[in-house]
ZALO-417694 format. One record per residue: z, x, y of N, C-alpha, C in turn; residue in one letter. Coordinates in pm, whole numbers, plus 32768, in hexadecimal, padded with zeros to 4 digits. Each point is the difference from the previous one (the first is absolute). Layout:
BEGIN
ZXYZXYZXYa...
***
This chain:
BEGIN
643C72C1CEA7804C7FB48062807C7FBE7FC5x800E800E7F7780997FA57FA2805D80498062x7FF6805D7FE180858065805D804F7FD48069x7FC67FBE806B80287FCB807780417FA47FD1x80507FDC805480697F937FE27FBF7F7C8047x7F8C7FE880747FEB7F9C80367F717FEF7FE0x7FB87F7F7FF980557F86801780637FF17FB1x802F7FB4804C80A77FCB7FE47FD27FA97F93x80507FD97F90801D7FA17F9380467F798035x804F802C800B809B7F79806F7FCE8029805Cx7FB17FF18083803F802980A080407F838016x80628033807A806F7FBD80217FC17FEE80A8x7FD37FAE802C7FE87FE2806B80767FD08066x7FE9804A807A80B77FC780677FC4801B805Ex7FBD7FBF80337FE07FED807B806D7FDF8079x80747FC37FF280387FF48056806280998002x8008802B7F998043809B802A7FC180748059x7F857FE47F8E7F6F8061807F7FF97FE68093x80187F51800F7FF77FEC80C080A68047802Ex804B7FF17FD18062804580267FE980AB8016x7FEF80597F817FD4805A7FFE7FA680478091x7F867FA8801B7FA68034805380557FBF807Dx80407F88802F805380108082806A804F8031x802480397F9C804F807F7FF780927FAF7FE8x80067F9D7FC180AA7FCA7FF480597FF47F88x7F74806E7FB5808B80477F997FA880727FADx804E806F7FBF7FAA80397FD27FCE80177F6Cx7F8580057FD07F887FDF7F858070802D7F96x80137FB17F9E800E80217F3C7FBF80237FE0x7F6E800680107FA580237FE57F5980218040x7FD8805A7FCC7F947FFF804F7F717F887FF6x7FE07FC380917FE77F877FE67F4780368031x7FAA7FC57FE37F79804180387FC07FA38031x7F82802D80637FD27FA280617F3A8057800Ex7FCB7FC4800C7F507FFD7FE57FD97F8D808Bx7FA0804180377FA27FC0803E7FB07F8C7FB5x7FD280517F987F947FAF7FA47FDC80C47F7Ax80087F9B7F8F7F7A80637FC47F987FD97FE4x7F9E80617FEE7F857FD8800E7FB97F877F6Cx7FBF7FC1804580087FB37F687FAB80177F6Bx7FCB80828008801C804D7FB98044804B7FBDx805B801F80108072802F7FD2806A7F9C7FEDx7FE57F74801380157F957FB77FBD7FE87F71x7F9B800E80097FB37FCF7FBC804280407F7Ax7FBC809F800D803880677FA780997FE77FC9x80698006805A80627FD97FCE80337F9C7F86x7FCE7F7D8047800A7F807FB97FB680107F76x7F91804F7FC77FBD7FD87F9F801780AE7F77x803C805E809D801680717F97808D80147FECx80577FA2804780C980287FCD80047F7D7FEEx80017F9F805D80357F5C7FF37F977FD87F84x7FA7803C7FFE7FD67FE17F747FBF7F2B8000x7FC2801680757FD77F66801E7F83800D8056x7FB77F6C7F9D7F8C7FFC805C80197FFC808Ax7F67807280467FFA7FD8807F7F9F7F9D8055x802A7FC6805D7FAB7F99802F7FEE8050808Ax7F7C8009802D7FDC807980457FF37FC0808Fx7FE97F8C800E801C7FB1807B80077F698014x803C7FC6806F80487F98800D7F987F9B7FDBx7FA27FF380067F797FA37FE97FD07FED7F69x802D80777FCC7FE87FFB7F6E806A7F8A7FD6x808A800E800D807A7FB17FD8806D802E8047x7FFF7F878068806380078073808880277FFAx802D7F9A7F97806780047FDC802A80877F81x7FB67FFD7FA97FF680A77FBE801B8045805Dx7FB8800C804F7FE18096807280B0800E8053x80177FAC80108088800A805780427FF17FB8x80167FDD7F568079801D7FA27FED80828000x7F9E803A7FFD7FF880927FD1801E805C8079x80087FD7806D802C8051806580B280078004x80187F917FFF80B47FDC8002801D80647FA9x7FBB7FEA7F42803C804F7FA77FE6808B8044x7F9E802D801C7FDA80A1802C80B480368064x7FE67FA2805B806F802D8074808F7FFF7FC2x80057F8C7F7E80AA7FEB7FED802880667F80x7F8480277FC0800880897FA9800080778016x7FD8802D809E80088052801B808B8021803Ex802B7F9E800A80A57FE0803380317FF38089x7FA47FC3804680027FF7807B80357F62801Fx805F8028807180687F7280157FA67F5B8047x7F76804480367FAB7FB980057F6180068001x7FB07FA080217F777FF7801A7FBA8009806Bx7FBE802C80307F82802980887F927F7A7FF2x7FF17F87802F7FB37FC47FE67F807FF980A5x7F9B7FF67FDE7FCB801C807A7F7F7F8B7FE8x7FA4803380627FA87F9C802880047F70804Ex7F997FDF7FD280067F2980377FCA80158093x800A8077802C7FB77FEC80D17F8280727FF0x7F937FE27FEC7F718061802D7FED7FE3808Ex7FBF809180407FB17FED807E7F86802D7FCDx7F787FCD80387F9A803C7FE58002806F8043x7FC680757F8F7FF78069806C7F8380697FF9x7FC68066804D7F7A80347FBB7FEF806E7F6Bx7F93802B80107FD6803D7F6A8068805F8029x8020803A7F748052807E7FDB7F7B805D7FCDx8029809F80247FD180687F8B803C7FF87F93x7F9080267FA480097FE67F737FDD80987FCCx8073803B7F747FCF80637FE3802F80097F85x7FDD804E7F9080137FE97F9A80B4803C7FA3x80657FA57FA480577FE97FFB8038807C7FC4x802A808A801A7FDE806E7F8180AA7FEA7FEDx80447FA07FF980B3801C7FE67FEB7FE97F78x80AD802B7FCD803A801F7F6F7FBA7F747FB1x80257F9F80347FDB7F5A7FE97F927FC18079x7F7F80287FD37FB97FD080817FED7F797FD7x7FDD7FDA80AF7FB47F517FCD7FB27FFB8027x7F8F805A80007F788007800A7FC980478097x80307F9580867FE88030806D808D80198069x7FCF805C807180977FE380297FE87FF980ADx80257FB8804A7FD77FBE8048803D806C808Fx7FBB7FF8807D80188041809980117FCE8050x80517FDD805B7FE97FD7807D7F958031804Bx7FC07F81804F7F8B8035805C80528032809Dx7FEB80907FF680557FDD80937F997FFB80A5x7F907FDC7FFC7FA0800E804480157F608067x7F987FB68034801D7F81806180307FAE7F7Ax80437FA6804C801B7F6D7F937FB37F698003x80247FEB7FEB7FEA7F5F80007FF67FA38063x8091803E805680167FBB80637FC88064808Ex7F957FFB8054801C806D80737FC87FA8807Bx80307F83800780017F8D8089804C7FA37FD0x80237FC08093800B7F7F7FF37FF57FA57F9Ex7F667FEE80107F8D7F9D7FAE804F802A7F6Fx7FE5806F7FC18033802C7F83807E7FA78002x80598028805B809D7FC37FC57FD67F7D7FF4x7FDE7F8F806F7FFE7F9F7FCF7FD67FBA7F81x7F7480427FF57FDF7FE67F8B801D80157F53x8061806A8059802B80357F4F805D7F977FA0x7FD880007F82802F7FA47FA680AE80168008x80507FDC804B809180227FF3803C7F947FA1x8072802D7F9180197FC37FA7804A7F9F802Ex7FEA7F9C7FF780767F687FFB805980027FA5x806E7FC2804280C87FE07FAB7F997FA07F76x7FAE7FC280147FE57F987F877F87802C7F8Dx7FF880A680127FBD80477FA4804A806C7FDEx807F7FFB8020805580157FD38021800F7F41x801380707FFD80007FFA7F27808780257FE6x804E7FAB7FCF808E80217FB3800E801B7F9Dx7F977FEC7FB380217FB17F8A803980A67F73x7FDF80808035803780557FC480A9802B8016x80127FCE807F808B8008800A80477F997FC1x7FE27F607FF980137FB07FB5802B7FE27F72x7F7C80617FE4802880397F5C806180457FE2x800D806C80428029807F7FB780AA7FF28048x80057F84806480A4800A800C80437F657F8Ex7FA77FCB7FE680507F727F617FC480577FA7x801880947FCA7FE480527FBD8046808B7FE2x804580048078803F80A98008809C7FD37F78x7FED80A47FC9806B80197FA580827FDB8052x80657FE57FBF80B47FF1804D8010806C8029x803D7FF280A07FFC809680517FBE80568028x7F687FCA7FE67F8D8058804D80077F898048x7FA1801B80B97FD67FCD80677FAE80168029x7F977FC880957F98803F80078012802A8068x7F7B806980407FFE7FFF807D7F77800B8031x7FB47FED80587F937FB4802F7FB780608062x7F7F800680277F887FF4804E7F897FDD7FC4x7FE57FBE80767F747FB97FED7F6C805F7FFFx80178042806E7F85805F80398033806C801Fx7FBB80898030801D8084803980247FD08081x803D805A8051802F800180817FB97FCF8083x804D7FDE803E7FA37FDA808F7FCC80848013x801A806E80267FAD807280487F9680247F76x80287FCD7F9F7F6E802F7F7A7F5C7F91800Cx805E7F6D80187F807FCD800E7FBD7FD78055x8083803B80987FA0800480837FAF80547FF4x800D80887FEE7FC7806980337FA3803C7FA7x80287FEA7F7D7F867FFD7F677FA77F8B7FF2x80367FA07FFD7FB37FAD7FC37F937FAA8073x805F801480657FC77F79806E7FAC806F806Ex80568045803D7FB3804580877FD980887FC5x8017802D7FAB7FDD80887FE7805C80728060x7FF5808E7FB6805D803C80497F9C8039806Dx7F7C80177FED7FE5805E80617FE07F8B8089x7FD07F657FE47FFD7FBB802680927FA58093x8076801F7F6F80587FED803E802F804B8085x7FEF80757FC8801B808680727FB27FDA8062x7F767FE580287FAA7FFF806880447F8B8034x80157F9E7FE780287F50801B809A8023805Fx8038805A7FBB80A1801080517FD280208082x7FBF805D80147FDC802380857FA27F7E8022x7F9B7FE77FF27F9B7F8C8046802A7F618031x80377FE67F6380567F8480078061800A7FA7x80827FF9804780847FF37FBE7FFE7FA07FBAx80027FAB806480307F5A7FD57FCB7FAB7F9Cx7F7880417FDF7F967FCE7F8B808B80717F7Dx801380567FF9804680817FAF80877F5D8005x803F802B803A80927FA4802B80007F9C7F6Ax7F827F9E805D7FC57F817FBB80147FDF7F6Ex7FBB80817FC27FD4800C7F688076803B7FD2x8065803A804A80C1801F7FAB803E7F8C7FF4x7FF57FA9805280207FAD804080047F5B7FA0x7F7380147FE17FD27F9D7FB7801B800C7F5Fx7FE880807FDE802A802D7F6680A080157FEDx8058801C806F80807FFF7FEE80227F867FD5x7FD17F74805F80427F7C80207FB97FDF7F71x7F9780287FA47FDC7F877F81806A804A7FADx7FF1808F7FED8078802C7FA0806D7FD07FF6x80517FED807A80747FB2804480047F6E7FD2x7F7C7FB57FF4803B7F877FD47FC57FCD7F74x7FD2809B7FDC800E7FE47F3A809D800B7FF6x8030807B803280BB800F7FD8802A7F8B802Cx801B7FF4806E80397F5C800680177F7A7F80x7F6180057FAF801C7FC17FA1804D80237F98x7FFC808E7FF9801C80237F86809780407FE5x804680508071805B80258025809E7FB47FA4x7FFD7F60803980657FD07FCF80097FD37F7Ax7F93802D7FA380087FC77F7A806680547FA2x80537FC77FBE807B80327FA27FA480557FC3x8040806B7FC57FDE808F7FCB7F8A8049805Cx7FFB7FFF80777F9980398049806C8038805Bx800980727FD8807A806880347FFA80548078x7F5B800680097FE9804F807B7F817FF58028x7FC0806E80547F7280198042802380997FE6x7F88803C7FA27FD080847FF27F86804A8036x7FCC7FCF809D7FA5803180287FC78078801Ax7F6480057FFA7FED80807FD47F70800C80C2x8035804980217F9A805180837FCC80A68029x7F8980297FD4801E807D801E7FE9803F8068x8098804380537FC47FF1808E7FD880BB801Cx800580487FC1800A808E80157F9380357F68x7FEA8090804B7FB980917F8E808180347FE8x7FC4805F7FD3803A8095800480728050805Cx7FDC7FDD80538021805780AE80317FA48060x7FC17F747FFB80057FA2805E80077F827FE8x80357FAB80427FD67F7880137F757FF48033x7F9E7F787FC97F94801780167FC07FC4806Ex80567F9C805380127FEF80A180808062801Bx80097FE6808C80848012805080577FBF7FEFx8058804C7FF2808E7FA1800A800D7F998057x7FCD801B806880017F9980647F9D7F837FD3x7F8780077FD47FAF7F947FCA802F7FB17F7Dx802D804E7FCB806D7FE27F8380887F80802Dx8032804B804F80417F9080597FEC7F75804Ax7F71801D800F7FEE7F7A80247FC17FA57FDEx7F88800F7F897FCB7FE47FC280477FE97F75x802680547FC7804F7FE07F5380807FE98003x8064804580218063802A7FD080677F508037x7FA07FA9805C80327FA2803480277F987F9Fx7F677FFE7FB280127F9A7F85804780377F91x801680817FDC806A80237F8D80C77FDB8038x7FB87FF7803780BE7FF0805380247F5C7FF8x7F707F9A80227FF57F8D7FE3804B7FE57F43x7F9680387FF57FFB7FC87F61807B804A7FD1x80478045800A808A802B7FD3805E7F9A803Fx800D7FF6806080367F7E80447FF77F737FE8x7F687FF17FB180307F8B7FC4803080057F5Dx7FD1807B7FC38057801B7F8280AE7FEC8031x80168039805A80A7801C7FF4801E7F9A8030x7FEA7F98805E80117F7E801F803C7FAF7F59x7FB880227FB67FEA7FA37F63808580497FA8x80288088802B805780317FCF7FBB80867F6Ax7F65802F80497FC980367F987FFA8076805Ax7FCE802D7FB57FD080C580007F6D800D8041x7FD9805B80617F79803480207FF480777FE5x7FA5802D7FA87FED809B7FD87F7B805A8027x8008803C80357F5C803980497FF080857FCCx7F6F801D7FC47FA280457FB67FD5801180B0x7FCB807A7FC97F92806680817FFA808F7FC2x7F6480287FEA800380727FE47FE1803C809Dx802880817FD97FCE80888072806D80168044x7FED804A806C80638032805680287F878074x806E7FE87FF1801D7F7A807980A380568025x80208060800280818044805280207FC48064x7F7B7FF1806980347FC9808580077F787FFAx7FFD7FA37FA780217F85800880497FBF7F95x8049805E7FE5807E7FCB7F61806A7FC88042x802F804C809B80727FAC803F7FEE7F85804Ex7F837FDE7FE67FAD7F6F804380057FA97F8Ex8001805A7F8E7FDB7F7C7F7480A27FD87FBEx8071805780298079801D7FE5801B7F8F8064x80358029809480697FDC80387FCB7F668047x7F35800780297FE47F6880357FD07FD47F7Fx7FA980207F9B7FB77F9A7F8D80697FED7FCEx804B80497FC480A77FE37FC87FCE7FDB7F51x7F7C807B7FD37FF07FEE7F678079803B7FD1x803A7FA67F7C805B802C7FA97FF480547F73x7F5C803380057FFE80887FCF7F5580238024x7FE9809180147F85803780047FBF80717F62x7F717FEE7FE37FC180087F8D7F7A804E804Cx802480657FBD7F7E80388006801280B9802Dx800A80517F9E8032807280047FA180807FE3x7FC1808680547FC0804B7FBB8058807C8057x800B805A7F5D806A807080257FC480518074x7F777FE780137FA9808A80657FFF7F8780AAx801C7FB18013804E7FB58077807F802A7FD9x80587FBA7FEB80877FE47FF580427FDD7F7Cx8041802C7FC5803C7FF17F55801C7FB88024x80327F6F7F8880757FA5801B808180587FF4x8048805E7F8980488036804C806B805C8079x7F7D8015804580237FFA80A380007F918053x7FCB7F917FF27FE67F7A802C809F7FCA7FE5x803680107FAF80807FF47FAA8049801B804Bx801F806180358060806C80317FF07FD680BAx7FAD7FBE7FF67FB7800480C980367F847FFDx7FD87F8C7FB67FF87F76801880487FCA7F95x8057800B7F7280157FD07FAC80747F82801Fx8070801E808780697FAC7FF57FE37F868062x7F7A804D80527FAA7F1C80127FB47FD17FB6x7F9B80407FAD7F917FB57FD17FF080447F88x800A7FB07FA67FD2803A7F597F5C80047FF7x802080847FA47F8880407FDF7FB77FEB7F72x7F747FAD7FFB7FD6800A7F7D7FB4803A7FC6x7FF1803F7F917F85803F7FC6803580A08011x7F8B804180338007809580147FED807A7FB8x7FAB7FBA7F907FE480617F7B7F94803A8039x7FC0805E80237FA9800F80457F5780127FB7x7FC17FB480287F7C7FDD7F817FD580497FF3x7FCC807F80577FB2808C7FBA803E803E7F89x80A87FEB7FF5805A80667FC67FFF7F897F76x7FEF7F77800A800F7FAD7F897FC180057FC9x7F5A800E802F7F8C802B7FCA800580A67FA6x800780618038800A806B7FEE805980717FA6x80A77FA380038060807F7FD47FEA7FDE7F4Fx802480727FC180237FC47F9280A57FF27FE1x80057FED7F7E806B7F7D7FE28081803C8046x8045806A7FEE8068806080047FF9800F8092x7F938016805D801F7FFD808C7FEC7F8F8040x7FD67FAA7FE17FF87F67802F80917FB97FDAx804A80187FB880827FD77FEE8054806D8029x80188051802F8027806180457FE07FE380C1x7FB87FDA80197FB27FCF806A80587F7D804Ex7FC27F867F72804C7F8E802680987FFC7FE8x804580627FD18092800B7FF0804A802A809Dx7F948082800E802980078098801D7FAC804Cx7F777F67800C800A7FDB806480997F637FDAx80007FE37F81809F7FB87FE080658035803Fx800B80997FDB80B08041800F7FE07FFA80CEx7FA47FEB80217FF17FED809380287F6B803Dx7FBD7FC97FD17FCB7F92803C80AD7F897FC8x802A7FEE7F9080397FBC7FA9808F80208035x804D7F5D7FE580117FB47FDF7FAF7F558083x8013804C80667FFA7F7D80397F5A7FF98052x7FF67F8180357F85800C80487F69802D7FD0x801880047F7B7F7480517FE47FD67FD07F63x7F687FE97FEE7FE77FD67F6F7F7480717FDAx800380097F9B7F9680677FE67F8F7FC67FC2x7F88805080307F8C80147FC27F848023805Dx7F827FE67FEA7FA2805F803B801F802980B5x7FA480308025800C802780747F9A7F938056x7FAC7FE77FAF7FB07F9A800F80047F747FBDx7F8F80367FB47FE07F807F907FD180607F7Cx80057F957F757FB480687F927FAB7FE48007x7FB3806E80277F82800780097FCC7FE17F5Cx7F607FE77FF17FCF80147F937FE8808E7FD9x8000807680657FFE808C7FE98062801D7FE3x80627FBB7FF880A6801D7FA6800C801F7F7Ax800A80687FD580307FD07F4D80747F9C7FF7x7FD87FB47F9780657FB17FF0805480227FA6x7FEA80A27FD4809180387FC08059803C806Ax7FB380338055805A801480AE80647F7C8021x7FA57F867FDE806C7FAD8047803A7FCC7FD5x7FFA80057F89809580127F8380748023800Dx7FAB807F7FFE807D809A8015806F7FDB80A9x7FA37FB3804A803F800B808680797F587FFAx7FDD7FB47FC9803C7FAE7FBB80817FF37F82x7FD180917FC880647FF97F9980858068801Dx7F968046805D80958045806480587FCD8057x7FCA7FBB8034805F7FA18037804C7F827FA6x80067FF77F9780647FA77F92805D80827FD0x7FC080717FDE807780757FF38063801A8051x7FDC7FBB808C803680638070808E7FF38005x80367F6D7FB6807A7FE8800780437FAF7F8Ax7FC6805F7FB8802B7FD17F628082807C7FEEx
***
């Protein structure tokens, strides 16, 4: 791994060039990169086999360790900022459990139940433990922003999406589905209610100096489809993402929306009414990012788009051949690179090197 040129030694963090960059109001010096999250495994690995530093494997062990070591992970890898998440749980039911067989396992790896939920009455909603503003947890964003390197920033979510922990966690999908037809308004209720607590974690958190944006993550589509109707999509989700961008841009920040699967029929809903100022989440067998590029590039910047089967899979010579394509496409403006997803722990982390260190070549 000496070979690669990244991590960076100096990174030069510019966050305020990157928000320019991705609003499209001037175009990149350089190629700037952007991550959902990697897995924290491939943290782990990183930090103790290149950064060459103990790892502290979670926040409970040493709080403050654990989130120096994340900042360093993100500002060595040369990224203009940090993904900080958590502080809002909903209770939600058991997951399938099955055993972890990736490159870097962590033992188990967890399923959505998609069968009834939690919630399937009334009685249920009322009773369900809904999180209060005064159990509320800051205290990782707290840290890690009287902490960030000069010129890195952060950007924020608390929890997965309203349509993830309505319809996963709380009502279930097969649950949910029966409820749309029987009772809407119980369905309505539970978007309704998980939109408005998400909504007033950002509120707190939104106007704090170096908190640059909202990077929310919802997955509303497969393969083929969105996994409601567009039309249910509409009235149920897509209400509160338009919220919460609205109160980002109110503050003078950025809203960036993650969604895997096929959402075609609702990109000019997340474009022209949510009004996100870039979309994340790319698989070449839906839609490449660069065709996404070429369809949508001069409203809404595009992030990521390495596509994870091919990051996983190519070796070195066609994986940089691959991700070169998608630069001389995508580059100069509106667009930052890296996965299509997230790094997975089934990632080599000489893949995501290589996909990293091609992009510092790209404009040398």
């Amino acid at each position: 791994m000496n070979k690669f040129r990244v991590p960076f030694e100096k990174p030069e963090p510019n966050f305020s060039e990157f928000r320019d960059v991705i609003l499209g109001k001037k175009p990149a010096r350089r190629v700037h990169f952007a991550e959902l999250f990697p897995d924290i495994e491939i943290i782990w690995y990183i930090t103790e086999n290149i950064l060459g530093d103990k790892v502290i494997h979670y926040p409970q062990d040493d709080f403050q360790g654990f989130w120096r070591q994340q900042i360093n992970f993100w500002y060595r890898m040369g990224y203009d900022y940090i993904r900080v998440s958590g502080g809002l749980g909903f209770a939600e039911q058991k997951r399938r459990v099955a055993e972890d067989t990736a490159i870097l396992p962590r033992g188990q790896r967890n399923w959505i139940e998609e069968s009834v939920g939690i919630i399937t009455s009334w009685k249920d909603f009322e009773e369900y433990p809904w999180p209060k503003s005064e159990s509320f947890d800051y205290s990782n964003y707290e840290f890690v922003l009287k902490n960030l390197p000069e010129g890195m920033k952060m950007l924020v979510c608390p929890s997965s999406g309203v349509f993830e922990i309505s319809s996963e966690s709380l009502l279930g999908f097969e649950g949910m589905s029966y409820l749309l037809y029987e009772d809407y308004e119980l369905v309505k209720a539970v978007f309704d209610r998980v939109g408005e607590t998400i909504y007033r974690f950002y509120e707190n958190l939104i106007t704090l100096d170096n908190v640059e944006g909202i990077f929310q993550g919802d997955d509303l589509g497969f393969k083929t489809s969105t996994i409601l109707s567009p039309k249910y999509l509409r009235a149920l989700v897509l209400p509160w993402h338009k919220r919460y961008a609205e109160l980002a841009h109110r503050y003078n920040k950025m809203y960036w929306f993650h969604c895997c699967g096929y959402i075609l029929e609702i990109i000019e809903d997340l474009i022209e009414d949510v009004r996100v100022d870039a979309i994340h989440s790319f698989q070449d067998d839906i839609l490449p990012v660069t065709e996404f590029k070429k369809r949508y590039g001069d409203r809404v910047a595009a992030l990521g788009g390495v596509d994870v089967d091919k990051l996983c899979r190519l070796e070195e010579r066609e994986l940089r051949s691959y991700v070169r394509s998608i630069l001389e496409c995508c580059m100069p403006t509106r667009y930052a690179l890296g996965s299509g997803n997230s790094v997975t722990n089934y990632v080599p982390v000489e893949n995501y090197l290589i996909m990293l260190d091609e992009g510092v070549r790209y404009c040398d």
